[in-house]
N, C-alpha and C positions, 0 to 999 in steps of 0.2 A: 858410492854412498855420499849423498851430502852431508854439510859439516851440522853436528847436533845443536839446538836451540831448544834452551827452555824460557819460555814467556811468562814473566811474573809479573802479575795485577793484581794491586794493592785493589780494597774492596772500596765500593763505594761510599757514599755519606751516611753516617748508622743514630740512631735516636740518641746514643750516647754521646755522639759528640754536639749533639745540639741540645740535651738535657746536663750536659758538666758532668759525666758519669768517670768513673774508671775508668781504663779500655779495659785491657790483658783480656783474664776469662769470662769479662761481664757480656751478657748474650743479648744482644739486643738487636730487632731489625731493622732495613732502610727506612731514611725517610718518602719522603715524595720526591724529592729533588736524588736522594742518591738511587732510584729506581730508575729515573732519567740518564741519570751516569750510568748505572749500569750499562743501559740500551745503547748508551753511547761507544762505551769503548765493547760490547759486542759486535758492533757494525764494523767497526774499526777493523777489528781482527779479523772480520770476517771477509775487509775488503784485500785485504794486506797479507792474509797469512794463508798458503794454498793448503788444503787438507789433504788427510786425513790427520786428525791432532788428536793426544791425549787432554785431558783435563782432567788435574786433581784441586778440591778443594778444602781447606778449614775448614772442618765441620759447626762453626761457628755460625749463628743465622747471617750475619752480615756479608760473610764472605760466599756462604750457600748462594745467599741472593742475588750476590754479585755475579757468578758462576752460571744459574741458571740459563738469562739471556746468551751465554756467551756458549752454554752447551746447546743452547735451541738454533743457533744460529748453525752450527755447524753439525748437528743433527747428530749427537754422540752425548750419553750421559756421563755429566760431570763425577769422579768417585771422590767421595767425603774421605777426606784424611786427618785423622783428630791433631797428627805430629806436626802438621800445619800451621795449630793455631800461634795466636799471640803467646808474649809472654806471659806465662803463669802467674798473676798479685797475688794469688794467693787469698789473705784475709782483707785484701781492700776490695775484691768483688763486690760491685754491686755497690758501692758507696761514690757518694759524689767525690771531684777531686778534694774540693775545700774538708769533708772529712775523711777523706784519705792522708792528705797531707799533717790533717790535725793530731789524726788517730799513729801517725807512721811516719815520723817527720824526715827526711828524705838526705842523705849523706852530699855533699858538692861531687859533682861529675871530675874525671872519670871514674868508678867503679871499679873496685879489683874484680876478676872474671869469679872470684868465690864467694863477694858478696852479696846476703841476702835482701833485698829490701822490704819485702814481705814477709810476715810469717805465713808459714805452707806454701809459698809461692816458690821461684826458680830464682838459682844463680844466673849468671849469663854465659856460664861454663856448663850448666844443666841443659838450659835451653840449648843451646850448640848441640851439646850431644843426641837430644833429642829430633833436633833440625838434619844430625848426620847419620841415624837411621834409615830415615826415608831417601836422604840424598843416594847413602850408598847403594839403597837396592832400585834406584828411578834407571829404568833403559834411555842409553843413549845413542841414536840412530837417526838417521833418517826423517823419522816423524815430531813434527815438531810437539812439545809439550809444553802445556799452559797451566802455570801456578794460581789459582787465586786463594790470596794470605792476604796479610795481615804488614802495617808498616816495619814494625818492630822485628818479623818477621825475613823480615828482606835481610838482615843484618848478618845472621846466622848464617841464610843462603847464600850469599857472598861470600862471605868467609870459608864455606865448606868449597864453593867453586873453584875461588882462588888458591887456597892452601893458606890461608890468613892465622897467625894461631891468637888464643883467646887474650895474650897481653897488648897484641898488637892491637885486636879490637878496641878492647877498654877504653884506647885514646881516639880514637873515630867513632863520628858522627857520621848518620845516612837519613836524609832530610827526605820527605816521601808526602806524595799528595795524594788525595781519595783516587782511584781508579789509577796510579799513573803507571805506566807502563817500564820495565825494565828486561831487555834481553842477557841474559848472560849464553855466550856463544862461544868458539871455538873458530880462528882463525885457518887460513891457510899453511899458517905456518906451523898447526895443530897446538898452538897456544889458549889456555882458555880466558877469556876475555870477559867485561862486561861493554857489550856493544851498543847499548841504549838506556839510560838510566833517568827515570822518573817521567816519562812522556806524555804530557797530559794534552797535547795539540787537539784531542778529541771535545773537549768540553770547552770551548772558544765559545765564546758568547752565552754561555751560560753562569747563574750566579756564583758569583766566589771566583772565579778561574782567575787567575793573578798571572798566567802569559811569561814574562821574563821577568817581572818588577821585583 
């Protein structure tokens, strides 16, 4: 058997980030430009990664849409996974940051793992648990499997790969671009790894792509 790979790709460029929105549960779709990315790092994977692959997605429109190309490419439908999505704001949904910030004025980093910063929204010890659901029942095998989530998202699935626990988090940061790419994989030495972390080489020459700077 080969050694297991799960492929996580952050979603493309979403209305929200180009209207000053929330992210977390705020549901908004691509722009023009992150439809482009999308198609982009569908090719990508599709040059790169040999099938047969699963895909799951955030049911979230942005990460759907990110998914789609990337399920047509390799001719298998993407399955909507809600445990996916971003972190839960809770009551900043839908509000721009400036009155997010106004309305929820925000604690200095780092974050004990049981604080809320939302109301009705998630701890980052919630989120985990809920990121470790899905991880624990995802098959590991042979076929490669392809996340598309969310940046914030990334954070939780690290940490469940690793065996990271949620104080150790609190003091790391994981810096993530629209569509970038990360493998987390499993060595030879049956170690589990992250063997490629935020790879955006697909969107070179296109707006925004900042390369190495």
């Amino acid at each position: 058997m080969g050694s297991p790979r799960i492929i996580v790709v952050r979603h493309a460029e979403s209305e929200h980030h180009i209207r000053r929105l929330s992210g977390g549960w705020t549901d908004t779709s691509l722009t023009e430009l992150g439809r482009r990315q999308a198609q982009a790092v569908a090719a990508r994977l599709a040059r790169e990664v040999e099938g047969p692959v699963r895909i799951f997605t955030s049911d979230l429109k942005r990460a759907a849409e990110t998914a789609a190309p990337i399920a047509a490419a390799f001719r298998v439908e993407a399955a909507p996974e809600w445990r996916l999505r971003e972190h839960n704001n809770g009551e900043a949904v839908d509000l721009t940051i400036a009155e997010m910030l106004d309305r929820f004025p925000q604690q200095p980093f780092p974050h004990a793992p049981d604080h809320r910063p939302f109301p009705g929204g998630e701890t980052a010890r919630e989120f985990r648990a809920r990121v470790s659901t899905f991880m624990d029942e995802l098959v590991l095998d042979d076929v490669p499997t392809i996340l598309v989530t969310h940046g914030g998202t990334l954070r939780p699935l690290i940490a469940c790969w690793l065996g990271l626990s949620d104080d150790l988090m609190a003091g790391i940061g994981i810096s993530t671009y629209v569509t970038g790419i990360t493998v987390l994989s499993v060595s030879w030495e049956g170690l589990r790894e992250v063997g490629r972390m935020n790879d955006v080489g697909h969107l070179a020459g296109m707006p925004g792509y900042v390369g190495l700077a």
